[in-house]
C-alpha positions in Angstrom: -67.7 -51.5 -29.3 -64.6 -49.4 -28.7 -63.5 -50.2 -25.1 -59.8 -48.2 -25.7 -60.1 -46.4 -28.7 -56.5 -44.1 -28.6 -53.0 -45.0 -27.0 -50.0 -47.4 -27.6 -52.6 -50.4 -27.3 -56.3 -50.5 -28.8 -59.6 -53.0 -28.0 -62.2 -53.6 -29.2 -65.2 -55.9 -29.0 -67.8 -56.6 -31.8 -71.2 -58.2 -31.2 -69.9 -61.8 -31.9 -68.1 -61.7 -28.7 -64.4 -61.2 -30.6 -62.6 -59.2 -29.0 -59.4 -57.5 -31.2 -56.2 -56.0 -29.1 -53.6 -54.3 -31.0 -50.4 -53.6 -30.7 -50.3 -49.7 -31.6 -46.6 -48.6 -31.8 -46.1 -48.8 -35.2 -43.3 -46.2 -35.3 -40.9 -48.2 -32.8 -42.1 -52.0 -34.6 -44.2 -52.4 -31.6 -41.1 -52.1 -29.2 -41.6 -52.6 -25.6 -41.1 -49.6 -23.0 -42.9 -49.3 -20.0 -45.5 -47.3 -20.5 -46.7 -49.5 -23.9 -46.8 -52.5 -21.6 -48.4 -50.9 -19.1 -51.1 -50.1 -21.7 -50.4 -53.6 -22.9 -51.5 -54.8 -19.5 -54.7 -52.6 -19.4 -55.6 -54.1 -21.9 -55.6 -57.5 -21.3 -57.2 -56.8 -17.7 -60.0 -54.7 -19.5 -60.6 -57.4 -21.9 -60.6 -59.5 -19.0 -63.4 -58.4 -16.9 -65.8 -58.3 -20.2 -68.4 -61.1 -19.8 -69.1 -61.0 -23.0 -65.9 -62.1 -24.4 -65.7 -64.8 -26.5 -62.3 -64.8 -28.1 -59.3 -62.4 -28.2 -57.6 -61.7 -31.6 -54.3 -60.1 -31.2 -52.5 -58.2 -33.6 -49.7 -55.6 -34.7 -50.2 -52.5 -36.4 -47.3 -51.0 -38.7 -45.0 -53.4 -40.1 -44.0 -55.3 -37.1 -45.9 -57.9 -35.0 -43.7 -56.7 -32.2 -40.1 -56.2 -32.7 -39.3 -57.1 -28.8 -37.9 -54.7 -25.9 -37.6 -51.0 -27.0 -33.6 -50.9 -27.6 -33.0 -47.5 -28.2 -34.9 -46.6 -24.6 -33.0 -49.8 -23.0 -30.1 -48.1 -24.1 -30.5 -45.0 -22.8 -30.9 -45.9 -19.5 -26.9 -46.1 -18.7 -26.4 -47.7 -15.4 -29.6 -47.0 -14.3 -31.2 -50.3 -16.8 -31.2 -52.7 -14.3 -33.7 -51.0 -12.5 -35.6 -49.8 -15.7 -35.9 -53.6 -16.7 -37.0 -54.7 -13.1 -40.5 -52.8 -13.6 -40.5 -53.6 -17.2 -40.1 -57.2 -17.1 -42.6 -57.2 -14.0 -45.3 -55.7 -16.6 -44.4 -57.5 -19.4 -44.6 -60.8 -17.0 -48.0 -60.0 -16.2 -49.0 -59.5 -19.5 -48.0 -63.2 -20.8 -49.5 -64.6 -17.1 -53.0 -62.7 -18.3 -53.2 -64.0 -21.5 -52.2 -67.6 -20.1 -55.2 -67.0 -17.3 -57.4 -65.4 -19.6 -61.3 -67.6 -19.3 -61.2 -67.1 -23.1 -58.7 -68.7 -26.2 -56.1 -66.1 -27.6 -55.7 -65.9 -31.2 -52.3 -64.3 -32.6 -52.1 -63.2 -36.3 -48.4 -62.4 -37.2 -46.7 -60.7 -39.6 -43.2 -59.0 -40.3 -41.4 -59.7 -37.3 -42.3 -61.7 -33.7 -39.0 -61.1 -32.0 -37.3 -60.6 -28.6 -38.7 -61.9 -25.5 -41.8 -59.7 -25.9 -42.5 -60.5 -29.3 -41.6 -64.3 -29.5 -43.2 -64.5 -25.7 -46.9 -63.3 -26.9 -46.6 -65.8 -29.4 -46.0 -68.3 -27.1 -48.2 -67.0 -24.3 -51.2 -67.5 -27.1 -53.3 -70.2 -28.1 -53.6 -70.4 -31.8 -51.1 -68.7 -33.8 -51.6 -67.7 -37.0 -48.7 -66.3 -39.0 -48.1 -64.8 -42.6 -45.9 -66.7 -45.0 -43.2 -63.7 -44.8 -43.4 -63.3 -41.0 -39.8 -64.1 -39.1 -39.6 -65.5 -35.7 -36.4 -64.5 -33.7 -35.5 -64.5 -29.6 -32.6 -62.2 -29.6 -32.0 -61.9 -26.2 -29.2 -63.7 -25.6 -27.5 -61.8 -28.3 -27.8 -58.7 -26.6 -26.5 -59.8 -23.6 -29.9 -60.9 -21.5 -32.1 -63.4 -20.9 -35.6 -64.4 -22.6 -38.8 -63.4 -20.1 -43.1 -63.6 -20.6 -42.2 -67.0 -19.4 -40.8 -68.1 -23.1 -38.4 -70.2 -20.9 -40.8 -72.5 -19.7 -43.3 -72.3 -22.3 -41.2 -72.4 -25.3 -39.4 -75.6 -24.3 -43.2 -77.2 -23.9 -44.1 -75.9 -27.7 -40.7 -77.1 -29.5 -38.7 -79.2 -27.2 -35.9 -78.9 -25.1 -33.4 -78.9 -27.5 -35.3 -76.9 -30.2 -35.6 -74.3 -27.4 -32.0 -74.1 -26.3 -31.0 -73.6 -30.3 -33.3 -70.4 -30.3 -32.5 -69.2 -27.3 -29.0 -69.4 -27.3 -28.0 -69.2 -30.9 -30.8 -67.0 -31.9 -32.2 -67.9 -35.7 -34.2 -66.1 -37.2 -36.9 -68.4 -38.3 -39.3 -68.1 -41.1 -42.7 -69.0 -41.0 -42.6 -72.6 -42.5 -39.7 -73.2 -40.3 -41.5 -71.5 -37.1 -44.6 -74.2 -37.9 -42.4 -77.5 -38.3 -41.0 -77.4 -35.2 -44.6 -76.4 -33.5 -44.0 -72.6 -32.8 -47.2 -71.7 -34.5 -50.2 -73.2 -35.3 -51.0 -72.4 -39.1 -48.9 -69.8 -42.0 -51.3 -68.5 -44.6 -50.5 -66.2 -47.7 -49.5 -62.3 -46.2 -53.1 -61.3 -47.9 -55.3 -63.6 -46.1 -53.5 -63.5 -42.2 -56.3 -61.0 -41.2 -59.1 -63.1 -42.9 -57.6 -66.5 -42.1 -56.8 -65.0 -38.0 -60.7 -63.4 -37.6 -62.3 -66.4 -39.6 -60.2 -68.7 -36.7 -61.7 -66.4 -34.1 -65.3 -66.1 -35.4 -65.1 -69.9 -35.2 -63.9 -69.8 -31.4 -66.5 -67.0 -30.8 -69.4 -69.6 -31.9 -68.4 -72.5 -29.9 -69.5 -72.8 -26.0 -67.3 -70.4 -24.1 -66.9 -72.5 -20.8 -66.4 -75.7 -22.5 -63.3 -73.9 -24.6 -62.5 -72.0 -21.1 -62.0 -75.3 -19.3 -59.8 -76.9 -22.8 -57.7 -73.5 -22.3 -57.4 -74.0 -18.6 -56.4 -77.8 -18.6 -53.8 -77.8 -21.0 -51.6 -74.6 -20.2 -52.5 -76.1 -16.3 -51.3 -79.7 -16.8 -48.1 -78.7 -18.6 -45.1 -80.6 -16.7 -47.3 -82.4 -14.9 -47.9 -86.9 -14.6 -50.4 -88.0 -16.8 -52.0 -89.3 -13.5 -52.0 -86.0 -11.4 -54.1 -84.5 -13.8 -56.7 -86.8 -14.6 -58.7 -86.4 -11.4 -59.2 -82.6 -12.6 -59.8 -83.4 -15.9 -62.5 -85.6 -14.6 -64.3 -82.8 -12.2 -64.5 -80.7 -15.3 -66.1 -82.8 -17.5 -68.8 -83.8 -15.2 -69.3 -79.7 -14.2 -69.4 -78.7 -17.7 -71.5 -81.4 -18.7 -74.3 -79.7 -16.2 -74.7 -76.5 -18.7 -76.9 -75.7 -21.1 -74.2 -75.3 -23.5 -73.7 -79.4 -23.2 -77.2 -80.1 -23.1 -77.3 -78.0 -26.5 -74.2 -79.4 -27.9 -75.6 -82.8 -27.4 -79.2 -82.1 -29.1 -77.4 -80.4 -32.0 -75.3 -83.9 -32.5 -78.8 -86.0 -32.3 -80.7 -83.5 -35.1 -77.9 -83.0 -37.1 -77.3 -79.3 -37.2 -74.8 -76.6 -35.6 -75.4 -76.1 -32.0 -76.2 -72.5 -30.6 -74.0 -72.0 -27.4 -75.0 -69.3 -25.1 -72.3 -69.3 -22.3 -74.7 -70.5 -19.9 
């Protein structure tokens, strides 16, 4: 099903539940202006309200994941960027807070370049990465005279560490793929031929598992990062026992006992 089917950002949904956003600006590497992530941000919200979503897979078309901010428009802007990058920055926050809220696991597949604070923040605003064994992973911003943004301040520091994060941010390497999953970055790097099969095979396999249970995974981590151990056991607790009222549980449990793969229904 075709839920935006022209533009600077495209979804669809298939029957499995797998819903597949891409990043349509091949021309500018996927480059960040205002109106792509506005579109960017329609996107995720349309996904969002789809109850049958299972799963979203997203991806870059051309030869870029997403190259970052858009740096020929930033630098047209003169003296009036400041206030270009106020409402750009605003969309491109909502963006990473969506995917970070979304009910449902996000699944990036990478290749050629994840750079800049939009392209290295989606990365890190997603749940599973998936990257190609030529794929690069850069911040940049500091080199250009800013500051990173989708919240890759906070969230990068959780995914490499403190000092891991302050080399990246402040001295910018460009890191390859192998490099980008020892230090935690990403999740998996496959062969540039199989990221597509490798990133929808990941998805299919989220799509099949029961979507509150995952929801509540999703939920609980990305919720309990910087907090005590201790402060987040008494939620972890009220989910459990909530979840473990569904069908999906009482499924998952029978399917353990008979020995064969459960069939989760969302319910």
């Amino acid at each position: 099903m075709k839920l935006i089917e022209t533009g600077m950002v495209l979804l669809d949904l298939d029957d499995d539940g797998v819903g597949h956003l891409r990043l349509n600006r091949p021309e500018a590497s996927n480059g960040m202006n205002v109106p792509f992530l506005r579109a960017l941000y329609d996107g995720v919200m349309v996904a969002t309200v789809r109850p049958e979503l299972r799963v979203l897979l997203l991806t870059g078309e051309g030869p870029n994941f997403c190259a970052g901010g858009d740096v020929k428009t930033f630098a047209s802007k003169g003296e009036a960027l400041p206030d270009y990058l106020r409402e750009a920055t605003a969309w491109l926050q909502n963006v990473a807070q969506g995917l970070l809220a979304l009910p449902v696991p996000v699944v990036a597949a990478v290749h050629g370049f994840a750079a800049g604070g939009g392209g290295l923040g989606l990365v890190c605003a997603s749940d599973i990465v998936v990257a190609a064994e030529s794929a690069k992973f850069m911040s940049g911003a500091a080199r250009v005279g800013m500051a990173p943004d989708a919240g890759s301040s906070v969230t990068l520091p959780q995914l490499v560490g403190v000092r891991k994060a302050l080399e990246i941010l402040l001295l910018n390497p460009t890191l390859t793929a192998a490099e980008a999953l020892e230090i935690g970055l990403i999740t998996t790097v496959v062969p540039d031929a199989e990221l597509h099969e490798r990133a929808w095979a990941i998805a299919r396999t989220l799509a099949a598992g029961a979507p509150r249970a995952l929801g509540a995974v999703k939920r609980l981590v990305w919720s309990g990062l910087g907090s005590r151990v201790e402060a987040q056991l008494p939620e972890e607790a009220r989910t459990v026992s909530e979840l473990s009222g569904t069908a999906d549980a009482r499924e998952g449990l029978a399917a353990v006992l008979e020995r064969r793969a459960p069939s989760f229904t969302g319910r």
